[in-house]
CHARMM-style PDB file with segment names, atoms N, HN, CA, C and O in Angstrom:
ATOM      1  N   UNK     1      86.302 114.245  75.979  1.00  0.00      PROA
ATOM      2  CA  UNK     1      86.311 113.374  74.830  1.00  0.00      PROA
ATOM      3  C   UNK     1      87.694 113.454  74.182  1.00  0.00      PROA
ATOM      4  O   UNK     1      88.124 114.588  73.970  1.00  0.00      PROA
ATOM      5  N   UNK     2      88.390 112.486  73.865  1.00  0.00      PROA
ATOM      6  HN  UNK     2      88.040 111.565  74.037  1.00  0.00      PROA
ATOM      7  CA  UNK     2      89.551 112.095  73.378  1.00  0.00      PROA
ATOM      8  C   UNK     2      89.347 112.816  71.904  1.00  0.00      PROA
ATOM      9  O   UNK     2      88.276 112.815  71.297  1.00  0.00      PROA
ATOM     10  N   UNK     3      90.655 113.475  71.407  1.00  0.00      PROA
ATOM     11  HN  UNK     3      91.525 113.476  71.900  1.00  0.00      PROA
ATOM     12  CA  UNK     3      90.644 113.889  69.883  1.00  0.00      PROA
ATOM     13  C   UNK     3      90.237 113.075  68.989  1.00  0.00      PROA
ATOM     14  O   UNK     3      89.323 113.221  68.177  1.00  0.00      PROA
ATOM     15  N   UNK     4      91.019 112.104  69.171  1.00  0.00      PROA
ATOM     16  HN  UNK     4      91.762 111.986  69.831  1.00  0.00      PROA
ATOM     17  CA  UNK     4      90.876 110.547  67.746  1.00  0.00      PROA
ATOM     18  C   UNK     4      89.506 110.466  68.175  1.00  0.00      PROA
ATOM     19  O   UNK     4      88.787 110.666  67.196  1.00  0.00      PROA
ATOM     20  N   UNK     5      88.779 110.241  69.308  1.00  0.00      PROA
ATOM     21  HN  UNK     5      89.363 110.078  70.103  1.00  0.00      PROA
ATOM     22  CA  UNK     5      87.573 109.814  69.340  1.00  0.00      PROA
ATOM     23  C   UNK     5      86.525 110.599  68.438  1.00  0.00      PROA
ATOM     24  O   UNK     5      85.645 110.138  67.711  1.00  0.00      PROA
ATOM     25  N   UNK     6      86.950 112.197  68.750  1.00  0.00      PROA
ATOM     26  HN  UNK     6      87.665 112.571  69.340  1.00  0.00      PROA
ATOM     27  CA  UNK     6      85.959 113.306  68.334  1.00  0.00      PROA
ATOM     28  C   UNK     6      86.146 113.190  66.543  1.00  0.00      PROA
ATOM     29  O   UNK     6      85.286 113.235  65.663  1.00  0.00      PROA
ATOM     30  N   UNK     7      87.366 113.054  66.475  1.00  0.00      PROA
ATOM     31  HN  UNK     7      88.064 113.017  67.190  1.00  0.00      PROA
ATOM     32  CA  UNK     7      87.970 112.514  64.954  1.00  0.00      PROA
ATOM     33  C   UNK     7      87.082 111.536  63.902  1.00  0.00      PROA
ATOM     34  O   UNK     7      86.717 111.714  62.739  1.00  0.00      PROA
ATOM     35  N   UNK     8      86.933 110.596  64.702  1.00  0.00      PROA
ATOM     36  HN  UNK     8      87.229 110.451  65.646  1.00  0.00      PROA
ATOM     37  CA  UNK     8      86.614 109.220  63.804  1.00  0.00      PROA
ATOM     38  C   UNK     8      84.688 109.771  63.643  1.00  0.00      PROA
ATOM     39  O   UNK     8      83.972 109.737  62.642  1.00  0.00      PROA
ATOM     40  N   UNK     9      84.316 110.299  65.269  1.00  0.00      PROA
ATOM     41  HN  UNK     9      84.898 110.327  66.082  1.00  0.00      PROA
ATOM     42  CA  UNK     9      82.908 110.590  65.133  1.00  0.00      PROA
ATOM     43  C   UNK     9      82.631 111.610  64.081  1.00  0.00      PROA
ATOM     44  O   UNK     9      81.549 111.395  63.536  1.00  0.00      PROA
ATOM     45  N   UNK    10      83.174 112.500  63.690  1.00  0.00      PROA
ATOM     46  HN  UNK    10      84.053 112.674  64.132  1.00  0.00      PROA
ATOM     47  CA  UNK    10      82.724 113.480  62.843  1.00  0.00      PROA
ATOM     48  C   UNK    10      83.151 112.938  61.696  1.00  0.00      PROA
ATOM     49  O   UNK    10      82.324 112.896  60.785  1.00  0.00      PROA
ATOM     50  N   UNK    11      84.243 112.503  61.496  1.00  0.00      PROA
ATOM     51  HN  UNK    11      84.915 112.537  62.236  1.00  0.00      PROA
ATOM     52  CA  UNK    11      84.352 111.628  59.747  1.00  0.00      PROA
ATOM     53  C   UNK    11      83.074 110.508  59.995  1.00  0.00      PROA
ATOM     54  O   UNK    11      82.351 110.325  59.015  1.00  0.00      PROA
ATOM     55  N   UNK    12      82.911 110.122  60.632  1.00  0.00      PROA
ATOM     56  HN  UNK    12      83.499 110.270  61.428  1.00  0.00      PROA
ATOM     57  CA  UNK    12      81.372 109.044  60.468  1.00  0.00      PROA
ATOM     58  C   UNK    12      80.318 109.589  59.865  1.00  0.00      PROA
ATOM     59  O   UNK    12      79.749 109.314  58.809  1.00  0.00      PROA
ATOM     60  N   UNK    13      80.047 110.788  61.071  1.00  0.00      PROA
ATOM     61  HN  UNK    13      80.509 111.011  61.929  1.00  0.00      PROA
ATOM     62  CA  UNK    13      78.824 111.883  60.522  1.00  0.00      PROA
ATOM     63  C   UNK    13      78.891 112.895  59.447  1.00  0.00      PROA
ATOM     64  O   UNK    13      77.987 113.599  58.998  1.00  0.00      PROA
ATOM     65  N   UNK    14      80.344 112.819  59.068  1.00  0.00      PROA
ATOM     66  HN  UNK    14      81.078 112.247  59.432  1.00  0.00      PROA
ATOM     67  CA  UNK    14      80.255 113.389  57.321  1.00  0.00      PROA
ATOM     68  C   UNK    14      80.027 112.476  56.745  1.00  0.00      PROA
ATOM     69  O   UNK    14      79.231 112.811  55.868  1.00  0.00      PROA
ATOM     70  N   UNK    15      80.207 111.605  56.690  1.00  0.00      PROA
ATOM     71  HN  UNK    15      80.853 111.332  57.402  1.00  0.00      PROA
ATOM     72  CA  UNK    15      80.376 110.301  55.415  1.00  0.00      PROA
ATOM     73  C   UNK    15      78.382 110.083  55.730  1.00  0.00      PROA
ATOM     74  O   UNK    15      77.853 109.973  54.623  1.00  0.00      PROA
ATOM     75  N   UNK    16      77.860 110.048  56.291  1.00  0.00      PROA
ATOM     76  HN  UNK    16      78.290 110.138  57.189  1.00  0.00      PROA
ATOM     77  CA  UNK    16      76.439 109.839  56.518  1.00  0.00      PROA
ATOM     78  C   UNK    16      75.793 111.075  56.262  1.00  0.00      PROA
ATOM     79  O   UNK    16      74.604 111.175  55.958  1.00  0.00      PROA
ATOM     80  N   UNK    17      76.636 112.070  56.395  1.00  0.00      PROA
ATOM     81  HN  UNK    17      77.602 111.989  56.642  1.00  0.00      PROA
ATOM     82  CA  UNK    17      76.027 113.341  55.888  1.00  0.00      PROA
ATOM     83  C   UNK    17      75.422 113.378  54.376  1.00  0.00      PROA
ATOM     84  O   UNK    17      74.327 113.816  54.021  1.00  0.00      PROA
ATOM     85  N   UNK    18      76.404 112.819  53.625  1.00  0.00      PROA
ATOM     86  HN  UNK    18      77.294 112.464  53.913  1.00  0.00      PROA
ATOM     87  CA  UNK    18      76.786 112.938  52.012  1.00  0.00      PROA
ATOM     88  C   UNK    18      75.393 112.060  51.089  1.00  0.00      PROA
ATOM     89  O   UNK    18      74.788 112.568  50.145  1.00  0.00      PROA
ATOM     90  N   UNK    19      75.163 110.867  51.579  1.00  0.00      PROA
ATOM     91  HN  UNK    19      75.655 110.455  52.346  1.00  0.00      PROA
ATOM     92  CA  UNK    19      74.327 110.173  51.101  1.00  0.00      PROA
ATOM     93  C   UNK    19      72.768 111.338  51.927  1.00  0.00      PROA
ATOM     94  O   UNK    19      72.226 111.861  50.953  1.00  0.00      PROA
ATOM     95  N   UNK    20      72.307 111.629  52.750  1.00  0.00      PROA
ATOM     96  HN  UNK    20      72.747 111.204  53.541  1.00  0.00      PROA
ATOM     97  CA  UNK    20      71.488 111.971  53.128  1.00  0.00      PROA
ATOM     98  C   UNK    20      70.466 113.270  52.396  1.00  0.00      PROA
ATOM     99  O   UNK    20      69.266 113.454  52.192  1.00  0.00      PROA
ATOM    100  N   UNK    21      72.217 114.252  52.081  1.00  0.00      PROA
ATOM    101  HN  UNK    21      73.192 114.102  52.246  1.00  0.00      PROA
ATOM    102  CA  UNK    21      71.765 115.777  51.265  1.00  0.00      PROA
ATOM    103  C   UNK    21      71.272 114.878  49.355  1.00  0.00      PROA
ATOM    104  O   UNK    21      70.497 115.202  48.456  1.00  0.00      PROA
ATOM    105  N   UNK    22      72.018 113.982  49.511  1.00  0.00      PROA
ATOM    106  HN  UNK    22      72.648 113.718  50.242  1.00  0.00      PROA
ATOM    107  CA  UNK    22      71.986 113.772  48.011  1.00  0.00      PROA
ATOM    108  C   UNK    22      70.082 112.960  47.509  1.00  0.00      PROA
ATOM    109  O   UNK    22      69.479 112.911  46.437  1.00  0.00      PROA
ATOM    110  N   UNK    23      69.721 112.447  48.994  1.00  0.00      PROA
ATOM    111  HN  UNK    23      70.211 112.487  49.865  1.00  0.00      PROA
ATOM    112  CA  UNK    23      68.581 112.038  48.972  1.00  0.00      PROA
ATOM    113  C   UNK    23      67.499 112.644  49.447  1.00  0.00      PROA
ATOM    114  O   UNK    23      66.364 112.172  49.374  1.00  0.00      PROA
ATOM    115  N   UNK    24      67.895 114.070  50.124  1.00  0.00      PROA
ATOM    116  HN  UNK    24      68.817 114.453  50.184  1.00  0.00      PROA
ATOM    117  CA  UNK    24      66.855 114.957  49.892  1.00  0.00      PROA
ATOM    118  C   UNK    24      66.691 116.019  48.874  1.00  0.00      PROA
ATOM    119  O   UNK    24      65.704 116.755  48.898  1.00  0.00      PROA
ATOM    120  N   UNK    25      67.625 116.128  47.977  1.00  0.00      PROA
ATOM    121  HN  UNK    25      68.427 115.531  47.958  1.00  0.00      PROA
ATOM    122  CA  UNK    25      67.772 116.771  46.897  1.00  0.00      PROA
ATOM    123  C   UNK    25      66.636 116.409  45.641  1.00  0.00      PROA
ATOM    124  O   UNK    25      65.865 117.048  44.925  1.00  0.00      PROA
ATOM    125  N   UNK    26      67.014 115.056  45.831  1.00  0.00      PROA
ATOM    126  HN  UNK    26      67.640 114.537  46.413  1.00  0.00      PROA
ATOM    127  CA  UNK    26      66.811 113.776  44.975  1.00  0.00      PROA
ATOM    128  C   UNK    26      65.177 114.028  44.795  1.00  0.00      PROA
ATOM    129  O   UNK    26      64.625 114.312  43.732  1.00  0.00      PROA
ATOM    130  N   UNK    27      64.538 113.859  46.080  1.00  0.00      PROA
ATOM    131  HN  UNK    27      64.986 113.628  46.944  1.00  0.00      PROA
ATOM    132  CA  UNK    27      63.506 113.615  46.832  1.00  0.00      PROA
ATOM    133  C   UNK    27      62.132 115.618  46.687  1.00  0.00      PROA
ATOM    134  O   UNK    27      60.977 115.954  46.946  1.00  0.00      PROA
ATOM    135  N   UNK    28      63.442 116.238  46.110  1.00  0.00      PROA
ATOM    136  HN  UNK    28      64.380 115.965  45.900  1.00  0.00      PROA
ATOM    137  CA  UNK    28      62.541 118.005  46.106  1.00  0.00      PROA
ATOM    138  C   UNK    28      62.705 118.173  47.435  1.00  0.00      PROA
ATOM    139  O   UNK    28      61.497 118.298  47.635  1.00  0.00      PROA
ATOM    140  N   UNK    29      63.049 118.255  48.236  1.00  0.00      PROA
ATOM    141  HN  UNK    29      64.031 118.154  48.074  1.00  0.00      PROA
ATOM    142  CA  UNK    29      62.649 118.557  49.955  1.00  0.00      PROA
ATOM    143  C   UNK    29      64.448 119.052  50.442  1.00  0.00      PROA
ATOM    144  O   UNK    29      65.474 118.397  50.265  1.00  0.00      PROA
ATOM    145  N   UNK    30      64.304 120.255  51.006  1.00  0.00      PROA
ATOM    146  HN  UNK    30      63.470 120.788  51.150  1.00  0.00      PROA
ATOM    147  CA  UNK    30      65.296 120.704  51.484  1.00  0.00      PROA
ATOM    148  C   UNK    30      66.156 119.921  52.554  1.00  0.00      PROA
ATOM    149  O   UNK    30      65.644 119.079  53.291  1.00  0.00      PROA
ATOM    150  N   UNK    31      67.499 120.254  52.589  1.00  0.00      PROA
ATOM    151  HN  UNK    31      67.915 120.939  51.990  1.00  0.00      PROA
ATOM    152  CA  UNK    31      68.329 118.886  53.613  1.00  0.00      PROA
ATOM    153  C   UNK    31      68.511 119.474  54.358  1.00  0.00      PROA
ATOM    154  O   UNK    31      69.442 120.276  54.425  1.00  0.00      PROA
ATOM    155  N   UNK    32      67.620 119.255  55.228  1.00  0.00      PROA
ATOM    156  HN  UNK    32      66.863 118.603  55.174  1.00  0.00      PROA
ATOM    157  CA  UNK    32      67.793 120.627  56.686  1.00  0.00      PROA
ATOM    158  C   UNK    32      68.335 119.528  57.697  1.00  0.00      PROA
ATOM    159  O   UNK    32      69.433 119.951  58.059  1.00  0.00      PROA
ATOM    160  N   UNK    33      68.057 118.207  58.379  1.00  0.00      PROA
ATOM    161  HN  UNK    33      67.165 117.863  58.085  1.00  0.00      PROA
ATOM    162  CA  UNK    33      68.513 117.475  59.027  1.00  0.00      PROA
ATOM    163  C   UNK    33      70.371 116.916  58.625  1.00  0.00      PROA
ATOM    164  O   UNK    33      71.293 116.931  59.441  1.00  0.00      PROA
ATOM    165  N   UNK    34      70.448 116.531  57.355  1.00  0.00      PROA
ATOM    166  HN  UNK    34      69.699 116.518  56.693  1.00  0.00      PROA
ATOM    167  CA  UNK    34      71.571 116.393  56.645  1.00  0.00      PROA
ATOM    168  C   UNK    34      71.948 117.731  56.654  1.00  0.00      PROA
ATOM    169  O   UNK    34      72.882 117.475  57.414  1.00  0.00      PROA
ATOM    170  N   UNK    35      72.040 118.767  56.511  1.00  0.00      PROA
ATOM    171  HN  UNK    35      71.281 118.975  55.894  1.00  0.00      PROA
ATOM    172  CA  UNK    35      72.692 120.036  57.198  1.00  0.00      PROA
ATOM    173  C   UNK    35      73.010 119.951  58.425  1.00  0.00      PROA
ATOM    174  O   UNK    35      74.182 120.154  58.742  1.00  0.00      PROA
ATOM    175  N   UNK    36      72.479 119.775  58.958  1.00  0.00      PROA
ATOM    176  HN  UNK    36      71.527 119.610  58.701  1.00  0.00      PROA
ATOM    177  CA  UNK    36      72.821 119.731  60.374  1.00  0.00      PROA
ATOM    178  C   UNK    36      73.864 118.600  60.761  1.00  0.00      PROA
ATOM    179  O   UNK    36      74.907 118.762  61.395  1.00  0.00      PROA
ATOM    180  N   UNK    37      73.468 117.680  60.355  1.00  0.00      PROA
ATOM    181  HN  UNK    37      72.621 117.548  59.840  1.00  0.00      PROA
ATOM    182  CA  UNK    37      74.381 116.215  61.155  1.00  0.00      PROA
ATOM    183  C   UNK    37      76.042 116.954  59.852  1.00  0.00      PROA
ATOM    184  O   UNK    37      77.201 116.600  60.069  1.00  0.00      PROA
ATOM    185  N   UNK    38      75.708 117.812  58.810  1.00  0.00      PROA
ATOM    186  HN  UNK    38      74.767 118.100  58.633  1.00  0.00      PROA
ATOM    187  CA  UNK    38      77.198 117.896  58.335  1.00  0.00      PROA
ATOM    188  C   UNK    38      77.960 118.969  59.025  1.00  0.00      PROA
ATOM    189  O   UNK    38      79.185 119.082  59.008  1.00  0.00      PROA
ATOM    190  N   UNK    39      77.172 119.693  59.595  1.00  0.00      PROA
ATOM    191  HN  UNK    39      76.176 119.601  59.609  1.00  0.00      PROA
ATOM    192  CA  UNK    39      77.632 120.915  60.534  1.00  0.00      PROA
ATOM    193  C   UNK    39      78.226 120.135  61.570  1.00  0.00      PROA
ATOM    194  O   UNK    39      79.450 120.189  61.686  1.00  0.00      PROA
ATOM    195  N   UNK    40      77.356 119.198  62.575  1.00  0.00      PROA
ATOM    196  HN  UNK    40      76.361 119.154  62.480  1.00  0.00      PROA
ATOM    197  CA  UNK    40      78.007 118.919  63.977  1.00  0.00      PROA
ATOM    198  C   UNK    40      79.401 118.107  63.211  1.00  0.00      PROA
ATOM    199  O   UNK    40      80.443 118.659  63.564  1.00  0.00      PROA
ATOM    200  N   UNK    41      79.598 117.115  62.402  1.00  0.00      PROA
ATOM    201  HN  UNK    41      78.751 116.667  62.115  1.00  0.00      PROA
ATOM    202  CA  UNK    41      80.221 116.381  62.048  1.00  0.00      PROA
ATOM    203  C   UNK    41      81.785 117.324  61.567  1.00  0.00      PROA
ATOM    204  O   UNK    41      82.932 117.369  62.011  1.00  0.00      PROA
ATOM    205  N   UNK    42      81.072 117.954  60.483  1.00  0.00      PROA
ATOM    206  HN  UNK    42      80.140 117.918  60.123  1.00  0.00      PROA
ATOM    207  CA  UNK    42      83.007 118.998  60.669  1.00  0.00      PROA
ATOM    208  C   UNK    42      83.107 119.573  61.507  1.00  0.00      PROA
ATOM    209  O   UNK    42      84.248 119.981  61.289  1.00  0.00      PROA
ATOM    210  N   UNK    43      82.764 120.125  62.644  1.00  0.00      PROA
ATOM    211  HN  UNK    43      81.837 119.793  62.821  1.00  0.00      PROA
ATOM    212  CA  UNK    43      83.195 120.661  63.594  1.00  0.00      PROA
ATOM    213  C   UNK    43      83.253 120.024  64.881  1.00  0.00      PROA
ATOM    214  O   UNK    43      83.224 120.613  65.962  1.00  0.00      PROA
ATOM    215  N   UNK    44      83.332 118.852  64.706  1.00  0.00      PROA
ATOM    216  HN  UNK    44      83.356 118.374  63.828  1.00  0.00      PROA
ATOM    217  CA  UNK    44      83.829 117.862  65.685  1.00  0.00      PROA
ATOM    218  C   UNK    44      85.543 117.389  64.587  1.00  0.00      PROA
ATOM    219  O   UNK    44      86.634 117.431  65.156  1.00  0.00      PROA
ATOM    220  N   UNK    45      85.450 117.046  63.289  1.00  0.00      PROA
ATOM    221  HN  UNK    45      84.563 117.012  62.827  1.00  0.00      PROA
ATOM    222  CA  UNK    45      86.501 117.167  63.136  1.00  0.00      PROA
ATOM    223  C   UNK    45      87.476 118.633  62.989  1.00  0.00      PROA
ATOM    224  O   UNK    45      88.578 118.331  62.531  1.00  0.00      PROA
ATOM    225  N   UNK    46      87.376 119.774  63.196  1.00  0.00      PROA
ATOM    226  HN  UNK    46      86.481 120.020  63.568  1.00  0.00      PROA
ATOM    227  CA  UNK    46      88.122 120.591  63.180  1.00  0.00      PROA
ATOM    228  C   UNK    46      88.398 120.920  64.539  1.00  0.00      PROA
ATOM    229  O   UNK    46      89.539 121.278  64.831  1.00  0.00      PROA
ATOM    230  N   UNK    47      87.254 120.826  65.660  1.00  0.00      PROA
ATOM    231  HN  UNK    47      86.327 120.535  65.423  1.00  0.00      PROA
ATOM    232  CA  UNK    47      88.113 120.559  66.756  1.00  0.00      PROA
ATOM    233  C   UNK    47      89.142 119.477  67.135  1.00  0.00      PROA
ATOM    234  O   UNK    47      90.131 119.572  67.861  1.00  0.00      PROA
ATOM    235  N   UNK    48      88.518 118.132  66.265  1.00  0.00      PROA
ATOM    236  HN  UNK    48      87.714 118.055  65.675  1.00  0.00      PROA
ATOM    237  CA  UNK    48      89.742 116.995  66.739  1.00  0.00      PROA
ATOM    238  C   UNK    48      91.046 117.659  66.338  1.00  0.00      PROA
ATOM    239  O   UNK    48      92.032 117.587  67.071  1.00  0.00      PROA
ATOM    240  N   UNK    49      91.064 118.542  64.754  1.00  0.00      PROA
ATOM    241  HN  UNK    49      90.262 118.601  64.159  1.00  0.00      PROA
ATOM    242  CA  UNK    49      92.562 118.787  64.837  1.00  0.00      PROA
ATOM    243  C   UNK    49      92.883 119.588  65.183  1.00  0.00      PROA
ATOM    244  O   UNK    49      94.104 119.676  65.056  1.00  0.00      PROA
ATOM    245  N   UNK    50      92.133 120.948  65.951  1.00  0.00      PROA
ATOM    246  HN  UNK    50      91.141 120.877  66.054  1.00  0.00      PROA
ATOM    247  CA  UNK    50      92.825 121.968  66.088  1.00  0.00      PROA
ATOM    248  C   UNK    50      93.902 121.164  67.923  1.00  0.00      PROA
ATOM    249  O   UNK    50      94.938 121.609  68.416  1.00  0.00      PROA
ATOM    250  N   UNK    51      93.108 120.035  68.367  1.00  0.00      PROA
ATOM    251  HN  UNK    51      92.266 119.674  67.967  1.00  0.00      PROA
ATOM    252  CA  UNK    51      93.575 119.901  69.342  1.00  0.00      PROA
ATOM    253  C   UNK    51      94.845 118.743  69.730  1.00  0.00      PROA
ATOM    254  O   UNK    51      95.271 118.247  70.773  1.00  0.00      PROA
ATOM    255  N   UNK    52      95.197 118.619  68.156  1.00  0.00      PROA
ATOM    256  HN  UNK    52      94.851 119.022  67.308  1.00  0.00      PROA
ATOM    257  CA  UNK    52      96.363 117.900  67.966  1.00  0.00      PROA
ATOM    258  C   UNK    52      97.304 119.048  67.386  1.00  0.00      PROA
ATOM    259  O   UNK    52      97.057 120.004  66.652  1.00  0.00      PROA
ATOM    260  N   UNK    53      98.687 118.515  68.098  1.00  0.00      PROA
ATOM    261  HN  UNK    53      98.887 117.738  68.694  1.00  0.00      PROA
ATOM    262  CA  UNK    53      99.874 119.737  68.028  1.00  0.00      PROA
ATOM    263  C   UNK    53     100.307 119.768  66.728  1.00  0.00      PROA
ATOM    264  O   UNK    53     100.547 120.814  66.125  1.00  0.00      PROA
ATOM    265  N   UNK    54     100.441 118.433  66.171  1.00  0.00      PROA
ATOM    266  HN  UNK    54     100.247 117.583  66.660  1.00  0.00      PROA
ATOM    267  CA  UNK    54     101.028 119.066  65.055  1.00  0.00      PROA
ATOM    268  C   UNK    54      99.993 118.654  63.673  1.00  0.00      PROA
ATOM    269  O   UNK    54     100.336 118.793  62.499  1.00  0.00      PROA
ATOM    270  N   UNK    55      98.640 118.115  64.152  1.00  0.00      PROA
ATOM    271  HN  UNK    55      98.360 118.003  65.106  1.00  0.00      PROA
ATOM    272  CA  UNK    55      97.925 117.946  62.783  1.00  0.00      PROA
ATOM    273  C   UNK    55      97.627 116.822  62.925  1.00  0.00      PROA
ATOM    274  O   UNK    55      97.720 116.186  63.975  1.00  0.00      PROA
ATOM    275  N   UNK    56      97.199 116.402  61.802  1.00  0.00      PROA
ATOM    276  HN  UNK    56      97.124 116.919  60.949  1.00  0.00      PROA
ATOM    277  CA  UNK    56      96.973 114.859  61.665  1.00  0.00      PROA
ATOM    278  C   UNK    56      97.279 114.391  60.125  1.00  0.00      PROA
ATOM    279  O   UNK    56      96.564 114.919  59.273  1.00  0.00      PROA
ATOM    280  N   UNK    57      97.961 113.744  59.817  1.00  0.00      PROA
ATOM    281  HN  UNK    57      98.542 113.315  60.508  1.00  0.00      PROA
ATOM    282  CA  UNK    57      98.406 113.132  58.776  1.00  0.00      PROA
ATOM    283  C   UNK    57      97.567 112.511  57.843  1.00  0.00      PROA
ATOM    284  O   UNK    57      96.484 112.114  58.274  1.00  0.00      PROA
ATOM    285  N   UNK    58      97.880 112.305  56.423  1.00  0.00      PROA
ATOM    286  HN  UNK    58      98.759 112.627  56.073  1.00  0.00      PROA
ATOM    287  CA  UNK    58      96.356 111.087  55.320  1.00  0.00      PROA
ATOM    288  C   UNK    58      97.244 109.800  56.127  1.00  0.00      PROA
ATOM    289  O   UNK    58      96.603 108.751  56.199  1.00  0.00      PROA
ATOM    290  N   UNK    59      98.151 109.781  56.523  1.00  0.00      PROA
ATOM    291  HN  UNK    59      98.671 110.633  56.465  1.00  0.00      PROA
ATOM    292  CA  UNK    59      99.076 108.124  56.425  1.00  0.00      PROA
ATOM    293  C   UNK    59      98.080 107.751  57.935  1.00  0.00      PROA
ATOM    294  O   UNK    59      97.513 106.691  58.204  1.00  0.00      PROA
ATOM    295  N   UNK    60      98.126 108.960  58.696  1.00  0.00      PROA
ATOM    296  HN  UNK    60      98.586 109.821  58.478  1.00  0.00      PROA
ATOM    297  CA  UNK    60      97.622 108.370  60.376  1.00  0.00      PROA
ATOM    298  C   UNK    60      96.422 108.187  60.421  1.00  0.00      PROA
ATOM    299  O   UNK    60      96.158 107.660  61.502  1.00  0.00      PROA
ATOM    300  N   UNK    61      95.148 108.407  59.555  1.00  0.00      PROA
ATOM    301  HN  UNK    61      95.362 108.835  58.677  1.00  0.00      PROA
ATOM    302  CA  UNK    61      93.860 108.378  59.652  1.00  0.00      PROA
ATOM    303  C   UNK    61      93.316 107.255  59.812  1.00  0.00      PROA
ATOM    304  O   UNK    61      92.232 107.107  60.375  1.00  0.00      PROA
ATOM    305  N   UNK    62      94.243 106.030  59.173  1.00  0.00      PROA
ATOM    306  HN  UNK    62      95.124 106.150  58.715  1.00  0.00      PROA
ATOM    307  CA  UNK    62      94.022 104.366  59.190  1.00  0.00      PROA
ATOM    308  C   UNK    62      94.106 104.178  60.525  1.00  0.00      PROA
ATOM    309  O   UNK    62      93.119 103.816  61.167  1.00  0.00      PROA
ATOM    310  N   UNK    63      95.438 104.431  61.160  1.00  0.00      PROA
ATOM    311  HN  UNK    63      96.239 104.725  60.638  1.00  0.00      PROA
ATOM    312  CA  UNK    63      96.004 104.103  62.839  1.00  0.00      PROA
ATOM    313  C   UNK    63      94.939 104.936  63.488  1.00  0.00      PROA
ATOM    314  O   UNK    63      94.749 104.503  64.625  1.00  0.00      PROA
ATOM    315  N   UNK    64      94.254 105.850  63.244  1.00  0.00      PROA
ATOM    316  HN  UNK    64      94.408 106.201  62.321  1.00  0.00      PROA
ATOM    317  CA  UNK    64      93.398 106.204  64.369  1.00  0.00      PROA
ATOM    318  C   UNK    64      91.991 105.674  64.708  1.00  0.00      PROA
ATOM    319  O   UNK    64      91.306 105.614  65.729  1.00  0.00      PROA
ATOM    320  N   UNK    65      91.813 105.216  63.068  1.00  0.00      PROA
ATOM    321  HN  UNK    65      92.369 105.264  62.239  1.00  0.00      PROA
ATOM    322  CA  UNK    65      90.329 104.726  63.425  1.00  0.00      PROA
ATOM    323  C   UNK    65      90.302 103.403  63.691  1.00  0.00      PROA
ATOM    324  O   UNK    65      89.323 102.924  64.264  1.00  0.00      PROA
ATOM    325  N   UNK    66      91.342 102.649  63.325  1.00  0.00      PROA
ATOM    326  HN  UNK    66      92.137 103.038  62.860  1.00  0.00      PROA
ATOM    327  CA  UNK    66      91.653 101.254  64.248  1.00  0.00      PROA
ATOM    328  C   UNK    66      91.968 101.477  65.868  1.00  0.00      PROA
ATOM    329  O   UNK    66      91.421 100.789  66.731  1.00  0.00      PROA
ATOM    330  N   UNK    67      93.044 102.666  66.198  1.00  0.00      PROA
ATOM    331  HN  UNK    67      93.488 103.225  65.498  1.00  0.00      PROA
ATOM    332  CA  UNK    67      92.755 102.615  67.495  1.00  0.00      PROA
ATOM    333  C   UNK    67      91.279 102.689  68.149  1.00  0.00      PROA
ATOM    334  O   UNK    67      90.986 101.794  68.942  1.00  0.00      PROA
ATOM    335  N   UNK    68      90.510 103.506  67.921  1.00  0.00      PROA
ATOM    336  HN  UNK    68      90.748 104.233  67.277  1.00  0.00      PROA
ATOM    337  CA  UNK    68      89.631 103.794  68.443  1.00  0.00      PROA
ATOM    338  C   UNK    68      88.450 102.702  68.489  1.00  0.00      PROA
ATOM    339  O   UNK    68      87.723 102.632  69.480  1.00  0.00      PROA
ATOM    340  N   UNK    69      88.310 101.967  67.533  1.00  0.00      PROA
ATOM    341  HN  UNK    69      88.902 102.024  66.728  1.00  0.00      PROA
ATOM    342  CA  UNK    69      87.573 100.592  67.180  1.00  0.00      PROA
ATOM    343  C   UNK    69      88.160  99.502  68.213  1.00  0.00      PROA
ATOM    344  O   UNK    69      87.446  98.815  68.942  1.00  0.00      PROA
ATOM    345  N   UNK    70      89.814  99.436  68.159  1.00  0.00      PROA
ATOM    346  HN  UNK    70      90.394  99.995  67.566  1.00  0.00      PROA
ATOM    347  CA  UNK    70      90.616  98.807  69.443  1.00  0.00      PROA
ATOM    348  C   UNK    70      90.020  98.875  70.852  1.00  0.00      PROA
ATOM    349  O   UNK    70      89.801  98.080  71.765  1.00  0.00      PROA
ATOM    350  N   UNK    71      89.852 100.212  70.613  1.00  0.00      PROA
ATOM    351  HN  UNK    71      90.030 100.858  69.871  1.00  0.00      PROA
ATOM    352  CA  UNK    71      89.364 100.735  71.998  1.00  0.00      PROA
ATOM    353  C   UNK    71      88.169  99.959  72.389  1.00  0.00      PROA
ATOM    354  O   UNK    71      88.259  99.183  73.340  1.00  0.00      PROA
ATOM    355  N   UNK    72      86.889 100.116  71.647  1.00  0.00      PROA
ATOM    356  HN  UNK    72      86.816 100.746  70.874  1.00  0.00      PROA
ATOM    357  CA  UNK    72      85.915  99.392  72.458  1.00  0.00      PROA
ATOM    358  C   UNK    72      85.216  98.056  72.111  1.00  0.00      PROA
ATOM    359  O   UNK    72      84.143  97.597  72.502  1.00  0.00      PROA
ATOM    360  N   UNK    73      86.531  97.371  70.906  1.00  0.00      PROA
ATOM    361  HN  UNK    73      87.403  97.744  70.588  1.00  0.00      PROA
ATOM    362  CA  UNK    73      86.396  95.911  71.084  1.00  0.00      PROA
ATOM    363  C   UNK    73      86.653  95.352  72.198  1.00  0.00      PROA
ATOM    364  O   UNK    73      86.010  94.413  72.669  1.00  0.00      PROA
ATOM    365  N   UNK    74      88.076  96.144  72.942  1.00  0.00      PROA
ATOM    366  HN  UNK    74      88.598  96.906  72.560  1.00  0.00      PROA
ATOM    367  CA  UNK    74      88.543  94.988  73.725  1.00  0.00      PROA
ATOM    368  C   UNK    74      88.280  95.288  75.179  1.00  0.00      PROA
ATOM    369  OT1 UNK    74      88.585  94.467  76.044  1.00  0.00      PROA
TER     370      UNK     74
END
């Protein structure tokens, strides 16, 4: 699996993480599933960067998730 790829997937599954804990909170019921999808999700992004040399930039985060969207529009 490509970095940017593993990248964009785990910022997806945080950002879906966030609404999920806040609606089982909400709800009395522990966020054991939303735990989980926030676990796989940063650690798909901390592998994306540990496996970029020099990091990843706030400016490059735009260029990556358009590449990757690039990728399987076309």
């Amino acid at each position: 699996m490509d970095s940017d790829l593993m990248f964009v997937t785990g910022a997806a599954l945080l950002a879906l993480s966030i609404p999920a804990i806040f609606s089982a909170i909400s709800d009395s019921r522990p966020p054991r599933a939303a735990a989980i999808i926030l676990l796989i999700g940063g650690t798909l992004v901390v592998i994306a960067l540990s496996h970029k040399p020099g990091g990843i930039a706030l400016a490059e985060i735009p260029d990556i998730f358009f590449r990757v969207i690039g990728r399987f529009v076309n």
